[in-house]
Backbone as numpy.savetxt, mean C-alpha at the origin, in Angstrom:
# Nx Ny Nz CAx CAy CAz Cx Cy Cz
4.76 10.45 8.05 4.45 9.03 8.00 3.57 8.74 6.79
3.54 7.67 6.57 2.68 7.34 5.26 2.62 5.73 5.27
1.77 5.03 4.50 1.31 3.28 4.61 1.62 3.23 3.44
2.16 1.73 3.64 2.39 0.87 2.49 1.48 -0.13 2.11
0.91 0.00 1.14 -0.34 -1.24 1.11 0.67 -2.40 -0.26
0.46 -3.74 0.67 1.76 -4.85 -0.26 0.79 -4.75 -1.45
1.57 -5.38 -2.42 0.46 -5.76 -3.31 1.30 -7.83 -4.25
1.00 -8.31 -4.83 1.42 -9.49 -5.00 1.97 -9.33 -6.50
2.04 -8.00 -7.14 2.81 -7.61 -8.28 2.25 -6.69 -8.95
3.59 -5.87 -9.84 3.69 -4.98 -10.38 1.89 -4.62 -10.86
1.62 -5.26 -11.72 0.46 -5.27 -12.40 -0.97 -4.92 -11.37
-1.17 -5.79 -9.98 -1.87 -5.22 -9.10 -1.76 -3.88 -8.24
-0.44 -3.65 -8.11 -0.05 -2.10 -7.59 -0.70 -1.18 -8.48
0.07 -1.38 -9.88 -0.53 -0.24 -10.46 -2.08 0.00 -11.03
-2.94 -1.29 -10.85 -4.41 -1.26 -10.99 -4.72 -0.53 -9.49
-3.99 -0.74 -8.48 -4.72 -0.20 -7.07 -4.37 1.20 -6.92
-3.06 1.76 -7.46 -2.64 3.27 -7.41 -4.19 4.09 -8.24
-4.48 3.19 -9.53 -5.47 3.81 -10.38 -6.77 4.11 -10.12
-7.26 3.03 -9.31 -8.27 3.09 -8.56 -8.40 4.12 -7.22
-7.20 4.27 -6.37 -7.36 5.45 -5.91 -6.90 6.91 -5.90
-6.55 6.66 -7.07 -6.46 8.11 -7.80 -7.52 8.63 -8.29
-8.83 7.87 -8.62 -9.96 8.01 -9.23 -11.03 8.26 -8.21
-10.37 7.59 -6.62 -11.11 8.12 -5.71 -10.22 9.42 -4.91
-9.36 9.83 -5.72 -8.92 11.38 -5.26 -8.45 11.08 -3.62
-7.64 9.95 -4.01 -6.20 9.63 -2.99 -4.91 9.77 -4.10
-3.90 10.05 -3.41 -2.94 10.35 -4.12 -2.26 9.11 -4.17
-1.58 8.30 -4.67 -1.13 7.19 -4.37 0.05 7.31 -5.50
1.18 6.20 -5.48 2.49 5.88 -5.43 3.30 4.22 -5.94
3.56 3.65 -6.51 3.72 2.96 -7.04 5.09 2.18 -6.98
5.56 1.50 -5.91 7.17 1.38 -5.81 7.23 -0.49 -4.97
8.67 -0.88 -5.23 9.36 -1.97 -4.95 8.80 -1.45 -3.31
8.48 -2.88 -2.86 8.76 -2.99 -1.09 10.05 -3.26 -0.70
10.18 -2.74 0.51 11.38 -2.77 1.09 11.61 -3.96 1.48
12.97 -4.50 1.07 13.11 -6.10 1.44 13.02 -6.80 2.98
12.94 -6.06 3.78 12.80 -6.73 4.78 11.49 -7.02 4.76
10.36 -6.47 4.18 8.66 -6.59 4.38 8.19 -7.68 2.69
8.92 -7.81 2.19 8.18 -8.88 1.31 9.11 -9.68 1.13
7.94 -11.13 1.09 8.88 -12.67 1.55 9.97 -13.24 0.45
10.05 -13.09 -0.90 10.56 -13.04 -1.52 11.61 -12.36 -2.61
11.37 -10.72 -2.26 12.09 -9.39 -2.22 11.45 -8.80 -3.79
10.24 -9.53 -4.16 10.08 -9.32 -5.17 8.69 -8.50 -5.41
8.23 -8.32 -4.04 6.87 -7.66 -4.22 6.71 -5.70 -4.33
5.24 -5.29 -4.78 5.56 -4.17 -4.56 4.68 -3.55 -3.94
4.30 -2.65 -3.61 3.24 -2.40 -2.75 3.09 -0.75 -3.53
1.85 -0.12 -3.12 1.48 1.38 -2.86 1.36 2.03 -2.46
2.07 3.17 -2.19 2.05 4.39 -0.69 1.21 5.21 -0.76
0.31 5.74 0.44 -0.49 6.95 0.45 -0.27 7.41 1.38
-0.85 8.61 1.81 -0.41 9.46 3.15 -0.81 8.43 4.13
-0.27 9.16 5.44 -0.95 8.69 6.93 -2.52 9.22 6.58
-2.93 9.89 6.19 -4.44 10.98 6.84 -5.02 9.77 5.43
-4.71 9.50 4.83 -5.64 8.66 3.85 -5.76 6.79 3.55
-4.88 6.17 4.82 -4.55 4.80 5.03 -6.05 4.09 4.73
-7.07 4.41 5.84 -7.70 3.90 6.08 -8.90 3.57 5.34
-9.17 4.79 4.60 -9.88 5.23 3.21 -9.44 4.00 2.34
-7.98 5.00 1.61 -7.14 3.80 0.65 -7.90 2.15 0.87
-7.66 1.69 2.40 -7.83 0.16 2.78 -8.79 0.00 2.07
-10.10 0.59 2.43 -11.83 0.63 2.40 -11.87 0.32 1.16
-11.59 1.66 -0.11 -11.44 1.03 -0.87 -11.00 0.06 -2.12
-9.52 -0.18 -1.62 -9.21 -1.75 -2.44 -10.15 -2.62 -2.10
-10.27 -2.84 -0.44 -11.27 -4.22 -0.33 -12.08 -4.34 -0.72
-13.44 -2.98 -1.20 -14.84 -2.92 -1.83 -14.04 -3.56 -3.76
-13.08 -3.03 -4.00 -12.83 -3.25 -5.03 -12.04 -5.23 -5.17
-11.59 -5.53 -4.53 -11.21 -6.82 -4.14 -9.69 -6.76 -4.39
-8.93 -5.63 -4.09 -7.30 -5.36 -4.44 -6.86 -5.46 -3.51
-7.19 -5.55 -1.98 -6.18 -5.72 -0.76 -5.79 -6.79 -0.85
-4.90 -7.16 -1.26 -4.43 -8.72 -0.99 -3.27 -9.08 -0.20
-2.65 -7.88 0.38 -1.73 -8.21 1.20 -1.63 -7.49 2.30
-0.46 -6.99 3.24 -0.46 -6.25 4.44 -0.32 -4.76 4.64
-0.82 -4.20 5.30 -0.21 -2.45 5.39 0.69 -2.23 6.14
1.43 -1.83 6.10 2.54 -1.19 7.11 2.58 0.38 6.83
2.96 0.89 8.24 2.98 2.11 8.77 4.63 2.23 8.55
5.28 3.94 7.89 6.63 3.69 7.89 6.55 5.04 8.25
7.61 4.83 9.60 7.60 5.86 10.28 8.82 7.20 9.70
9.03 8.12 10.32 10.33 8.78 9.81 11.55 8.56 9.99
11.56 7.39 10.75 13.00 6.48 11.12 13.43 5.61 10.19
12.22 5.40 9.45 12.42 4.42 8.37 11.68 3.04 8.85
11.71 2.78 9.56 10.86 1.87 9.95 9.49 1.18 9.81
8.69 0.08 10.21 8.03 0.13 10.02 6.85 -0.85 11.22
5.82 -0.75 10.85 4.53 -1.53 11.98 3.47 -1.97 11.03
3.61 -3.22 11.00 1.94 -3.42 10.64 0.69 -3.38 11.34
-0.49 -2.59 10.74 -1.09 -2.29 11.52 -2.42 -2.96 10.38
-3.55 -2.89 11.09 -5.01 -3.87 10.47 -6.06 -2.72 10.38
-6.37 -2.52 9.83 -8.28 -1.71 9.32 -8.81 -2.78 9.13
């Protein structure tokens, strides 16, 4: 399993991948899956399950959460879930 943190474009994903790469999270950089962003145009950042919550902590200290997390399970699926 692993979280998707949305982000509201290209340019904010990859400032938030950078930022927690610098806090020694591994993070990921990709298109959201169209059923989870409203316009099919957003992208979000993946990190493990064991590092979601961290990741959350810190975009928000940094002011980069700006959108939703979802949990994607190994079905493919997904849950939004809140920190």
């Amino acid at each position: 399993m692993r979280y998707l943190i949305m982000c509201r474009s290209l340019t904010y994903a990859q400032r938030a991948a950078k930022i927690l790469e610098r806090h020694a999270i591994s993070a990921g950089v990709t298109k959201a899956p169209a059923g989870l962003s409203g316009n099919g145009c957003s992208y979000c950042v993946t990190v493990s399950y064991g590092k979601g919550i961290a990741a959350a902590d810190i975009l928000r200290r940094e002011g980069l959460l700006q959108g939703k997390i979802f949990e994607q399970h190994p079905d493919n699926t997904f849950k939004e879930v809140f920190f």
